[in-house]
Short mmCIF file of the C-alpha atoms (twelve columns), coordinates in Angstrom:
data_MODEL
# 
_entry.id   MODEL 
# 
loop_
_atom_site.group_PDB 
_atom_site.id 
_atom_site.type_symbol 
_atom_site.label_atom_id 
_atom_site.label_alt_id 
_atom_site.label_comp_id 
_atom_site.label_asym_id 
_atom_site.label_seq_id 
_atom_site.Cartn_x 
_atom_site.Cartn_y 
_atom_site.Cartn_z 
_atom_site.pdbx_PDB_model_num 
ATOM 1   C CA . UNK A 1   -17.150 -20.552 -58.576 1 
ATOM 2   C CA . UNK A 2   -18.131 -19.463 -55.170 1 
ATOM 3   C CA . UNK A 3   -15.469 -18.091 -52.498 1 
ATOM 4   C CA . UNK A 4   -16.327 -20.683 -50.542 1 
ATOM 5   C CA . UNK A 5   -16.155 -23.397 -52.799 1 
ATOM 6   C CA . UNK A 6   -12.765 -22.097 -54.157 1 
ATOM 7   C CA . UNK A 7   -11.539 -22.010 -50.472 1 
ATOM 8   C CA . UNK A 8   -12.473 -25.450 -49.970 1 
ATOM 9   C CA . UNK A 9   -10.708 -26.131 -53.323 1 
ATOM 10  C CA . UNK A 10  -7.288  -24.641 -52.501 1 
ATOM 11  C CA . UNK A 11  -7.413  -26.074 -48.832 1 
ATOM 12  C CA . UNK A 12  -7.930  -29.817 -50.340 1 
ATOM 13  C CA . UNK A 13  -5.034  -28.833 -52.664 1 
ATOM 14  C CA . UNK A 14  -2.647  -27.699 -49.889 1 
ATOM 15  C CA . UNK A 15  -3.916  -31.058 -47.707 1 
ATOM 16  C CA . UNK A 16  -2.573  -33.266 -51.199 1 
ATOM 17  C CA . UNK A 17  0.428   -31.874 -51.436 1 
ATOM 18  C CA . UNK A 18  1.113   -32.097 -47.557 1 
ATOM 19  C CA . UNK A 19  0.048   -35.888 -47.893 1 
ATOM 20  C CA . UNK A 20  2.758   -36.287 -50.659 1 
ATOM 21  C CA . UNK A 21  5.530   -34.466 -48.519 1 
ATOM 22  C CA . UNK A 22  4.613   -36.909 -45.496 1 
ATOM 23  C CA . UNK A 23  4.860   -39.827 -47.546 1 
ATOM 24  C CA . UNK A 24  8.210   -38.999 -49.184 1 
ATOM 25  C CA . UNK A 25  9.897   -37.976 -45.965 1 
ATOM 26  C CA . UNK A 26  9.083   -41.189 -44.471 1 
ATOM 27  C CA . UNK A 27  9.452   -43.609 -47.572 1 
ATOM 28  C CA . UNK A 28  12.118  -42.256 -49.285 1 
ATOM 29  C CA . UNK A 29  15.576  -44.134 -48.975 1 
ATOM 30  C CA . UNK A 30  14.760  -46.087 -46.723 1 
ATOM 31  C CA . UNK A 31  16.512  -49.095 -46.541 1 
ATOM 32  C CA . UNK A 32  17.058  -51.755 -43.585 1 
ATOM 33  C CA . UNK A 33  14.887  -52.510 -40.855 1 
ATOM 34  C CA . UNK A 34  11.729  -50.450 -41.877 1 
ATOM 35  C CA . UNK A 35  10.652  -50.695 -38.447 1 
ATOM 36  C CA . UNK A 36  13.418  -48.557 -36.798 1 
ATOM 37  C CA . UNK A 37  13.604  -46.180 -39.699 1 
ATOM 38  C CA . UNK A 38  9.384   -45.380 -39.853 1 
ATOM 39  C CA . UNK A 39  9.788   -45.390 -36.136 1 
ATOM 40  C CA . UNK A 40  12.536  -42.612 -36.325 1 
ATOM 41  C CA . UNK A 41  11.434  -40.525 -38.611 1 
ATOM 42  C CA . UNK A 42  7.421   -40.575 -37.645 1 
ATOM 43  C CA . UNK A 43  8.594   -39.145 -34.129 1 
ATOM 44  C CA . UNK A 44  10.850  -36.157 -36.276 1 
ATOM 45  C CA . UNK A 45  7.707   -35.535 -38.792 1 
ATOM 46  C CA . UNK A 46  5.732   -35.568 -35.254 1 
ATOM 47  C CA . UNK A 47  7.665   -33.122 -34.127 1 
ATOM 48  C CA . UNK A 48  7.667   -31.068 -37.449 1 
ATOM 49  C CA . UNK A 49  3.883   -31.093 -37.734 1 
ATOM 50  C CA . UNK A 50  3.727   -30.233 -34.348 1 
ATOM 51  C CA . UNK A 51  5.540   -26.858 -34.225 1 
ATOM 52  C CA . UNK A 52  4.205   -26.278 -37.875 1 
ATOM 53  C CA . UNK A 53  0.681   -25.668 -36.487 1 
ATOM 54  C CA . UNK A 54  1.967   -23.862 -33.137 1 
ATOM 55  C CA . UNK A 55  3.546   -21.296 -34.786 1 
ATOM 56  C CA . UNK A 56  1.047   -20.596 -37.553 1 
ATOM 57  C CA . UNK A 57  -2.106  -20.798 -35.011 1 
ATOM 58  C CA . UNK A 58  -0.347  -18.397 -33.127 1 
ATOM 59  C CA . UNK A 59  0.746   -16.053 -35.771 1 
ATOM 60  C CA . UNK A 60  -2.344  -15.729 -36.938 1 
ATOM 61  C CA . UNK A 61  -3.535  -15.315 -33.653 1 
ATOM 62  C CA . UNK A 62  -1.389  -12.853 -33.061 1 
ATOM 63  C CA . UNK A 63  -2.018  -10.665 -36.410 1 
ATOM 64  C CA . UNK A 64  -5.741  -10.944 -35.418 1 
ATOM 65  C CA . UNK A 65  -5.838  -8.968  -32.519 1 
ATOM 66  C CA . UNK A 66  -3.180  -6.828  -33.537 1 
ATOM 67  C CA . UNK A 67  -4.411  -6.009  -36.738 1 
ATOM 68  C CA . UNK A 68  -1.045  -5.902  -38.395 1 
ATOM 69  C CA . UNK A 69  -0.130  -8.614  -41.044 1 
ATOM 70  C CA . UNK A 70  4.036   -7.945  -40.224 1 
ATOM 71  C CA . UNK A 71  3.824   -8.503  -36.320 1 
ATOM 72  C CA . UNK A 72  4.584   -12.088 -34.922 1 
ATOM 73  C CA . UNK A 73  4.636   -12.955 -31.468 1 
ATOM 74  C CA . UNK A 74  8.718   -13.079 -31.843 1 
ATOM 75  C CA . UNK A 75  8.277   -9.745  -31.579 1 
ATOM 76  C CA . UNK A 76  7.619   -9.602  -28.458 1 
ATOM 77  C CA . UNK A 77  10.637  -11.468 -27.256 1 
ATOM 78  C CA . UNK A 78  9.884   -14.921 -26.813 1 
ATOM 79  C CA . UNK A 79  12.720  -16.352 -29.001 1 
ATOM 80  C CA . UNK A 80  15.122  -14.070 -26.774 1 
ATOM 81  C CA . UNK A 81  13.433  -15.297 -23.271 1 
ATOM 82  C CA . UNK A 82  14.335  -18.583 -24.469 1 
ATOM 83  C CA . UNK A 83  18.063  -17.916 -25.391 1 
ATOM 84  C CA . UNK A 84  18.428  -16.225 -22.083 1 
ATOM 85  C CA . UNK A 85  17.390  -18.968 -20.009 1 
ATOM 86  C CA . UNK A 86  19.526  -20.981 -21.917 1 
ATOM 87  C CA . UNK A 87  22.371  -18.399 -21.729 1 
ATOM 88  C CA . UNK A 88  21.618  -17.944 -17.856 1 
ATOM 89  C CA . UNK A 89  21.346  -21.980 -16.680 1 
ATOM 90  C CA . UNK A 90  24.551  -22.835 -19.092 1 
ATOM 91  C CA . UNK A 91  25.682  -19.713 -17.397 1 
ATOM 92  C CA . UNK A 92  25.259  -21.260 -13.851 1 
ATOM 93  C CA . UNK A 93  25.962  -24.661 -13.869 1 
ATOM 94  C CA . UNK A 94  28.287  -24.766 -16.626 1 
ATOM 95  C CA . UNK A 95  28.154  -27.164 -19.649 1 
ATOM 96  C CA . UNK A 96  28.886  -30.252 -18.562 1 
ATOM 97  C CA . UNK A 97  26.096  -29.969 -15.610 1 
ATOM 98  C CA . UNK A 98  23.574  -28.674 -18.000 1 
ATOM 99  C CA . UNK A 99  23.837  -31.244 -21.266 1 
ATOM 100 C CA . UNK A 100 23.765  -33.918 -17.812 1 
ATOM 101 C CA . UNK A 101 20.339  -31.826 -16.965 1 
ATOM 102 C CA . UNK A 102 17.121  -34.179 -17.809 1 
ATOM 103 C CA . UNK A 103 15.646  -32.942 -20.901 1 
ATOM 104 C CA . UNK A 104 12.195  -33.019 -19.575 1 
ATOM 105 C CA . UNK A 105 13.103  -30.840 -16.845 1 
ATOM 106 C CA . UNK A 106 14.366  -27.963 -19.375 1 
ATOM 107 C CA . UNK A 107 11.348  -28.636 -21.329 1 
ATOM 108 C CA . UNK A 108 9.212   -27.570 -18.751 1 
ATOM 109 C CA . UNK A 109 11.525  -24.834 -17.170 1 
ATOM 110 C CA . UNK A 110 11.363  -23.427 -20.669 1 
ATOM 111 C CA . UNK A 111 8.229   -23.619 -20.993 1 
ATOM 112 C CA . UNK A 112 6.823   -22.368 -17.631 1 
ATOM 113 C CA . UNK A 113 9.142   -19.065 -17.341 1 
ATOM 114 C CA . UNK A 114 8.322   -18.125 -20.434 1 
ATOM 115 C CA . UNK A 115 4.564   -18.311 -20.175 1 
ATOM 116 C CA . UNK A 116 4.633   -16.883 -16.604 1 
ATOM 117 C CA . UNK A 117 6.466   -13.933 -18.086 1 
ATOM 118 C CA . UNK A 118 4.544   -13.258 -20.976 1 
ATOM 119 C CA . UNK A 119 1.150   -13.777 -18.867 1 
ATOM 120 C CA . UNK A 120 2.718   -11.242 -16.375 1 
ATOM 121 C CA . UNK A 121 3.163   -8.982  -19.182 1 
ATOM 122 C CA . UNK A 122 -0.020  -9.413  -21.328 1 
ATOM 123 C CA . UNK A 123 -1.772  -9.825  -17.655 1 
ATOM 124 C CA . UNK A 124 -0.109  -6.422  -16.335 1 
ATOM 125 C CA . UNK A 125 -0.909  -4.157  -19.773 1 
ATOM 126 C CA . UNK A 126 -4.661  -5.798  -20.616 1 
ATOM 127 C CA . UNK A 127 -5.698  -4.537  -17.230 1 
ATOM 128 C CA . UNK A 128 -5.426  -1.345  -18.075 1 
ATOM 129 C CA . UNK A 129 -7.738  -1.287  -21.019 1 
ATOM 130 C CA . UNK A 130 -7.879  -2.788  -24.325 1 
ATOM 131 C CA . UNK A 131 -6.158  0.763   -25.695 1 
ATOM 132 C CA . UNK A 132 -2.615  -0.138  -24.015 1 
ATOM 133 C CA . UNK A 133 -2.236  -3.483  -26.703 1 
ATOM 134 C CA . UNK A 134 0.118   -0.861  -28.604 1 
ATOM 135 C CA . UNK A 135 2.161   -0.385  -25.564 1 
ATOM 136 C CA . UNK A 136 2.244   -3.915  -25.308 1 
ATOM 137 C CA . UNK A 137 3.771   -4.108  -28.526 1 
ATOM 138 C CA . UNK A 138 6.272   -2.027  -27.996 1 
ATOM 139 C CA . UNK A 139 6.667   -3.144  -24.631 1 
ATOM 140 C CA . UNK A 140 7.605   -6.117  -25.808 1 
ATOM 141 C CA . UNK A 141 9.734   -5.058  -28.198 1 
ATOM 142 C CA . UNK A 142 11.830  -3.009  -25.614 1 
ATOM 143 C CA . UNK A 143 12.272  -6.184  -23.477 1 
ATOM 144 C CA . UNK A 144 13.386  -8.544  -26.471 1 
ATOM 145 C CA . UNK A 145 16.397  -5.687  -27.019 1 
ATOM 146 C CA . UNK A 146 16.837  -6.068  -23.315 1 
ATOM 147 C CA . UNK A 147 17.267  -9.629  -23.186 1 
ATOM 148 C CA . UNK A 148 19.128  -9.926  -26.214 1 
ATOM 149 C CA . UNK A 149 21.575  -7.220  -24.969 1 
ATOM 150 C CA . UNK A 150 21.882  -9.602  -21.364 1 
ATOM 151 C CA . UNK A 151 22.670  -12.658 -23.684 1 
ATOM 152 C CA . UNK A 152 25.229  -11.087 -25.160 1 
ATOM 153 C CA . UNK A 153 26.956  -9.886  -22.359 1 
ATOM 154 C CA . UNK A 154 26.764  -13.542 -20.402 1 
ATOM 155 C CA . UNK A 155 27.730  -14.807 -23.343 1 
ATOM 156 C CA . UNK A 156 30.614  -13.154 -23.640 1 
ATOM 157 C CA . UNK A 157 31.436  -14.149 -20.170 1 
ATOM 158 C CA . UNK A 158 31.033  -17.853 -19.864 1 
ATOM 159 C CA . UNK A 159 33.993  -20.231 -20.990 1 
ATOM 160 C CA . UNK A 160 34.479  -20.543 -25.123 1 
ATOM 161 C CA . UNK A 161 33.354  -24.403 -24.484 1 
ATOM 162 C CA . UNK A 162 30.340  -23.416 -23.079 1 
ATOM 163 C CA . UNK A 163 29.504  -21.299 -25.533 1 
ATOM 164 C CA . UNK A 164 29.378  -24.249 -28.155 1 
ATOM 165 C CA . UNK A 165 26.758  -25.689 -25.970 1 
ATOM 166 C CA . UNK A 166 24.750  -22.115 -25.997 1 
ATOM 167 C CA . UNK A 167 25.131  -22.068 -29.902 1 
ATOM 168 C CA . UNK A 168 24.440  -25.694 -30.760 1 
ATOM 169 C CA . UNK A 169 21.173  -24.894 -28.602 1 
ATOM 170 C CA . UNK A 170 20.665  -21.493 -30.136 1 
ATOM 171 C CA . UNK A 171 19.110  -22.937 -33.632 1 
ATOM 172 C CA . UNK A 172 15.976  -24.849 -34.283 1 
ATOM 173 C CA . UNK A 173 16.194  -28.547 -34.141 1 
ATOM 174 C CA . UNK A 174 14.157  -31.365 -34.897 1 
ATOM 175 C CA . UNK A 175 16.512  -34.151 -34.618 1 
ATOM 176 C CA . UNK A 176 16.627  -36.229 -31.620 1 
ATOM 177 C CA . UNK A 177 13.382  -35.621 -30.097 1 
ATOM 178 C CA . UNK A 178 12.789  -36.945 -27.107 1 
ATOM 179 C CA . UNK A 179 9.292   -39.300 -26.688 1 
ATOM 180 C CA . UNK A 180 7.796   -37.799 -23.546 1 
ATOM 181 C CA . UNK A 181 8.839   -34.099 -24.544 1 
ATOM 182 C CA . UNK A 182 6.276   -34.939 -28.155 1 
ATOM 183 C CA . UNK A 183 3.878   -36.563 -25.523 1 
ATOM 184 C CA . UNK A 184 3.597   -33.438 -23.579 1 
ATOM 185 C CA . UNK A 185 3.968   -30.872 -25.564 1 
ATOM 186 C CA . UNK A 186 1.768   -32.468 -27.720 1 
ATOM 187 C CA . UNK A 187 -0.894  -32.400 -24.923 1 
ATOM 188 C CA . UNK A 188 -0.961  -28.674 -24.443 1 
ATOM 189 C CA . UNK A 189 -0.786  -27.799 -27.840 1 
ATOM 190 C CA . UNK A 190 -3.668  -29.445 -28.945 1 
ATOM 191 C CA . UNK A 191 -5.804  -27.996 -26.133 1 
ATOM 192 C CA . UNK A 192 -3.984  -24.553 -27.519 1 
ATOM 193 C CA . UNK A 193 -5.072  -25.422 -30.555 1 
ATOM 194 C CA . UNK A 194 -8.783  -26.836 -29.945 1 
ATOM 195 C CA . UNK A 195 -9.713  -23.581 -27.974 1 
ATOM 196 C CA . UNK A 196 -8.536  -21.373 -30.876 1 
ATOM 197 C CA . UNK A 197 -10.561 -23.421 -33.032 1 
ATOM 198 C CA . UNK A 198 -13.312 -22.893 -31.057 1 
ATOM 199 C CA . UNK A 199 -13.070 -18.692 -31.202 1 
ATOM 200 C CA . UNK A 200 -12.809 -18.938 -34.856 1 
ATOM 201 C CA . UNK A 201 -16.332 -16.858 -34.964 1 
ATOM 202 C CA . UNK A 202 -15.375 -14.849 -32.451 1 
ATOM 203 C CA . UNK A 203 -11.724 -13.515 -33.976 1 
ATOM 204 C CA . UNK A 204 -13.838 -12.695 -36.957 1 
ATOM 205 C CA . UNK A 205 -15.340 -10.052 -34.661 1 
ATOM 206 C CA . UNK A 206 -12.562 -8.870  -32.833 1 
ATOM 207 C CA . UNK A 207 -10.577 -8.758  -36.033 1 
ATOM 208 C CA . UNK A 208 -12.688 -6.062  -36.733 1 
ATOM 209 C CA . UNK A 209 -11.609 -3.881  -33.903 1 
ATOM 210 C CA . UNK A 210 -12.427 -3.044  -30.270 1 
ATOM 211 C CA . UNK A 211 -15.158 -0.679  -30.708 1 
ATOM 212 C CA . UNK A 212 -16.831 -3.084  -33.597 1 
ATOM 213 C CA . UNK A 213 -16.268 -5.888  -31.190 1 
ATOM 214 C CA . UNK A 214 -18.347 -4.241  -28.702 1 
ATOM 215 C CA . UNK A 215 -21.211 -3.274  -30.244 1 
ATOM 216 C CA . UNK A 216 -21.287 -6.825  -31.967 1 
ATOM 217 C CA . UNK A 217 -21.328 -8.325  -28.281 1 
ATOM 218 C CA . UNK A 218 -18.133 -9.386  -27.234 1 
ATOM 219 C CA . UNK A 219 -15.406 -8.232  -24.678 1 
ATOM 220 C CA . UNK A 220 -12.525 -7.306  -26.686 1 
ATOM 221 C CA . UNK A 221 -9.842  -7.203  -23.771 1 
ATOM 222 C CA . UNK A 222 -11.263 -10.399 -22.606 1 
ATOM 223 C CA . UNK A 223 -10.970 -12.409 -26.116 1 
ATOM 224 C CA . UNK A 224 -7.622  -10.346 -26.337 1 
ATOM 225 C CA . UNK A 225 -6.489  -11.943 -22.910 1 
ATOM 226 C CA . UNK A 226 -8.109  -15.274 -23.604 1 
ATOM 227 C CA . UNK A 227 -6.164  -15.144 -27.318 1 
ATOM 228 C CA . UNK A 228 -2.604  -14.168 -25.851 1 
ATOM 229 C CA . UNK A 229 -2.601  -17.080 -23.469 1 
ATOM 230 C CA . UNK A 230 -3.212  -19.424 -26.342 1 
ATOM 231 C CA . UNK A 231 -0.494  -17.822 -28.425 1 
ATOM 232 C CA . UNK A 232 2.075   -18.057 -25.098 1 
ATOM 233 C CA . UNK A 233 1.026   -21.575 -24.905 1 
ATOM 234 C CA . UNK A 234 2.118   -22.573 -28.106 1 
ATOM 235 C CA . UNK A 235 4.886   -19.859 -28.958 1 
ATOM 236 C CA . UNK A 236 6.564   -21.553 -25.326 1 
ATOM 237 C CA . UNK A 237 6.117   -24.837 -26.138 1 
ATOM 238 C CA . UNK A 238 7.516   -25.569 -29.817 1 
ATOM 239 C CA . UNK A 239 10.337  -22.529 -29.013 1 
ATOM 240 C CA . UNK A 240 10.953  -25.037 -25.671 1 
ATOM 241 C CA . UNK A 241 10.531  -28.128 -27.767 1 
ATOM 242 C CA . UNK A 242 13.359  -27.447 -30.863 1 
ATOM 243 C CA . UNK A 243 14.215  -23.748 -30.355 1 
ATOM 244 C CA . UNK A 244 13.539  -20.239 -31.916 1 
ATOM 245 C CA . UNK A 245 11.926  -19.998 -35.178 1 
ATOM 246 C CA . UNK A 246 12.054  -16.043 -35.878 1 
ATOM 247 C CA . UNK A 247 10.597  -15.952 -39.358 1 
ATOM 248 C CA . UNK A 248 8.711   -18.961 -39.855 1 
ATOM 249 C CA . UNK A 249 5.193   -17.455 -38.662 1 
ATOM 250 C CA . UNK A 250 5.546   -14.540 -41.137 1 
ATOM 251 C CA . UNK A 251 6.312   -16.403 -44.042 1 
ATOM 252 C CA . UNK A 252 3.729   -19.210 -43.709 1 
ATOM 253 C CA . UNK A 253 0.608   -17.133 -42.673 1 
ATOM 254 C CA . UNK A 254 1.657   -14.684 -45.688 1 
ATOM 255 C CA . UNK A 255 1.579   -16.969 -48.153 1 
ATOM 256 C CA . UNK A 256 -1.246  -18.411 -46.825 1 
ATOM 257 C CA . UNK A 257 -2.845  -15.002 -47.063 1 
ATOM 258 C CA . UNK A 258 -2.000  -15.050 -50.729 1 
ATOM 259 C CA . UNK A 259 -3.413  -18.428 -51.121 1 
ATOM 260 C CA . UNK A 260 -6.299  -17.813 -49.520 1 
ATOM 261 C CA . UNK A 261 -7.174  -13.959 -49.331 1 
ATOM 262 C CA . UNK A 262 -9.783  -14.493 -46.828 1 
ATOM 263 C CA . UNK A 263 -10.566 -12.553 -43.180 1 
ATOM 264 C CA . UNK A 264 -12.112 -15.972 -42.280 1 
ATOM 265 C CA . UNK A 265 -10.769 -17.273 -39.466 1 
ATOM 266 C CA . UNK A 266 -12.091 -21.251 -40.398 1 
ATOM 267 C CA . UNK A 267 -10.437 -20.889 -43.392 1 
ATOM 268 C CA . UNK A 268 -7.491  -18.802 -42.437 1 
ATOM 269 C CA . UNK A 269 -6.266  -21.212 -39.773 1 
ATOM 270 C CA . UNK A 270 -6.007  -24.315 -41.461 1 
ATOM 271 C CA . UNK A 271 -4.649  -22.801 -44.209 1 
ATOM 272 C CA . UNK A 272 -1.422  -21.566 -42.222 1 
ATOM 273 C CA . UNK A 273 -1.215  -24.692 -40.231 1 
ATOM 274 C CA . UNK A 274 -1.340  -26.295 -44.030 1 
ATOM 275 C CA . UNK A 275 1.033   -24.213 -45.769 1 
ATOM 276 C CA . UNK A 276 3.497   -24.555 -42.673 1 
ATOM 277 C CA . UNK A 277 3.461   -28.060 -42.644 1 
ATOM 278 C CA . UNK A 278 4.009   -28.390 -46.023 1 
ATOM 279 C CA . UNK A 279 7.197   -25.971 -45.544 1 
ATOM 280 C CA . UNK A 280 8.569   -27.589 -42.772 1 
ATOM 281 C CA . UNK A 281 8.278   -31.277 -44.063 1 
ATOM 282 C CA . UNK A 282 8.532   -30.474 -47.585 1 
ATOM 283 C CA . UNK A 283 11.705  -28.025 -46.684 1 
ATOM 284 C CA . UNK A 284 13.363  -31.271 -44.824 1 
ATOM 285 C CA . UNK A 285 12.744  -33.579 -47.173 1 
ATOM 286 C CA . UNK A 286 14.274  -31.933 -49.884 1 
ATOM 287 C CA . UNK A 287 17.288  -30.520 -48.047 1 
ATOM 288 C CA . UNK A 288 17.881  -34.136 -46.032 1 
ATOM 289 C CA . UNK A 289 16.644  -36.670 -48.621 1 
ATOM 290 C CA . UNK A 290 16.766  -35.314 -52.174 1 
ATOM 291 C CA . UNK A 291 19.887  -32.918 -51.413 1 
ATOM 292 C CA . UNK A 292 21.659  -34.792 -48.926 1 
ATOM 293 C CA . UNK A 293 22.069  -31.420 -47.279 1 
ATOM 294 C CA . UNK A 294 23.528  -30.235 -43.284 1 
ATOM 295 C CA . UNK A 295 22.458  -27.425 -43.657 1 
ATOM 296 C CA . UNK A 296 19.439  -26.922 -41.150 1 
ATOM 297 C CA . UNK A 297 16.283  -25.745 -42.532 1 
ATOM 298 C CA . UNK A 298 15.450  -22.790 -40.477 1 
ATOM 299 C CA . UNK A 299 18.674  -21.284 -41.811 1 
ATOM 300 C CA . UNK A 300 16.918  -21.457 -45.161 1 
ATOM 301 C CA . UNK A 301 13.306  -20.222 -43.761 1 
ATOM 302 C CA . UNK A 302 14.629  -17.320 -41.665 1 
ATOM 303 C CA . UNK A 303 15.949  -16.157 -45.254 1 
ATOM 304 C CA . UNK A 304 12.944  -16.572 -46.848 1 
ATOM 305 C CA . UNK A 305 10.811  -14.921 -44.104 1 
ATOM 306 C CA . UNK A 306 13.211  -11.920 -43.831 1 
ATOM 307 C CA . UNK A 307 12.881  -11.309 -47.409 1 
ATOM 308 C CA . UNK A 308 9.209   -11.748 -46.786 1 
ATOM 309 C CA . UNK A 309 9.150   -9.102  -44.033 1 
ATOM 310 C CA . UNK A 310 11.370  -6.485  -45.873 1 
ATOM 311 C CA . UNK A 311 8.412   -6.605  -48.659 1 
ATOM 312 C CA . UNK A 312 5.804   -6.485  -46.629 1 
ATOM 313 C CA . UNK A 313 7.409   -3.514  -45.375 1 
ATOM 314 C CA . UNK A 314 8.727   -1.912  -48.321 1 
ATOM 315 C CA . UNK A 315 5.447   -2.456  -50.654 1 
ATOM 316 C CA . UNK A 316 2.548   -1.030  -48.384 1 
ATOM 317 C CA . UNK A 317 1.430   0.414   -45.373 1 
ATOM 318 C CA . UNK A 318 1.372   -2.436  -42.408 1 
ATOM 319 C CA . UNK A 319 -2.272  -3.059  -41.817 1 
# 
């Protein structure tokens, strides 16, 4: 059978077993007014599907121009920009003032000073040359210890009630989603997400390496640029949507390496944005519906994807 073909084969696969997952998260046990519970839990599976393909896209993204199969864009301190903004406004206004804060408002706060600082940063270090992505890297790796280090000082600080509200707020969450939050973030993530889909050729080429890029015609630092925005875009929004997911890129674009061992970026895409769908409604679906489980599912993925990343590091050389 031809790679292709097989590709095509797996991805069908992975899009069945998604379908399932959808249908059983929003069919089973439910009893009563169908029309409030389909309502209710189509806006959380909106929301799940959502951040499923944000954070693979930009994972993948991410490993592309990198190079490096074991970086994520957490790496570079996003999840700990958004836990000290959090940390900093519950900081300010105290905890009654900020739960009274509208949630749109947060939403795009969130959103916006994260982007503006990780544009700043990408912006500042791409102008120098394509050569200083590296000290990018570790660039950003230096300012996620930083701003973990300030969030743990202000957090020691503020009141002990407070802090609940900083904690509660800490963890992924897909409960409670608010309608115009999906809208919007919806809206910019699917522009993220068309535009990526667009460069698939091209990150075939750059995934190949600056000088390779070059001589095949394209401007590496340019598609770098152009692919870092895309990746703030969606790392800001579903972090600024329901809240840090450290390990969830890694894990789903690994095994999605494993299911598909391709350097294709049309196939390589959707089968992240498959395999984290299927993780993300399958994983809540079994833990709220067939378990009857509290336990919140990224406790269970950031497990799974630091187990994942301890391999990856343990078993060969990061590429």
């Amino acid at each position: 059978m031809p790679r292709n073909a097989m590709f095509h084969k797996r991805l069908f696969l992975l899009a069945t077993v998604l379908a399932l997952c959808v249908a059983g998260y929003l069919l089973l046990g439910s009893r009563g007014n169908w029309g409030f519970v389909l309502a209710f839990r189509a806006n959380k599976l909106a929301a799940l599907l959502l951040v499923a393909l944000s954070v693979s896209t930009a994972t993948v993204l991410f490993q592309t121009i990198t190079r490096n199969h074991i970086l994520t864009p957490a790496v570079m301190g996003f999840d700990a920009l958004y836990l000290l903004i959090l940390t900093v406004l519950v900081f300010m206004l105290g905890a009654q003032d900020f739960v009274r804060l509208p949630e749109l408002g947060q939403f795009v706060l969130n959103t916006v000073l994260t982007m503006a600082a990780a544009l700043a940063l990408f912006g500042t270090l791409l102008s120098r040359g394509g050569s200083d992505l590296f000290r990018m890297i570790l660039t950003g790796i230096i300012f996620a210890g930083l701003f973990r280090s300030i969030t743990s000082f202000l957090q020691r600080l503020i009141d002990p009630n407070d802090y609940v509200v900083v904690q509660s707020a800490s963890f992924a969450r897909f409960s409670r989603i608010d309608i115009g939050l999906l809208t919007l973030a919806a809206a910019l993530t699917v522009v993220a997400l068309i535009t990526a889909w667009r460069m698939r050729h091209k990150l075939d080429v750059l995934s190949l390496g600056p000088e390779a890029a070059t001589n095949l015609g394209e401007d590496p630092r340019r598609g770098m640029f152009t692919i870092l925005v895309i990746v703030s875009v969606l790392v800001s929004v579903s972090t600024a949507l329901v809240g840090p997911l450290a390990f969830l890129g890694l894990l789903v674009v690994s095994v999605a390496r494993q299911i598909t061992p391709t350097v294709s970026h049309a196939v390589l895409l959707p089968s992240a944005a498959l395999v984290s769908a299927i993780t993300l409604v399958g994983g809540q679906l079994l833990l709220e519906h067939l378990l009857q489980l509290s336990t919140p599912l990224i406790v269970v993925v950031d497990v799974l994807g630091g187990l994942v990343f301890l391999t990856l590091l343990l078993r060969r050389k990061p590429r």
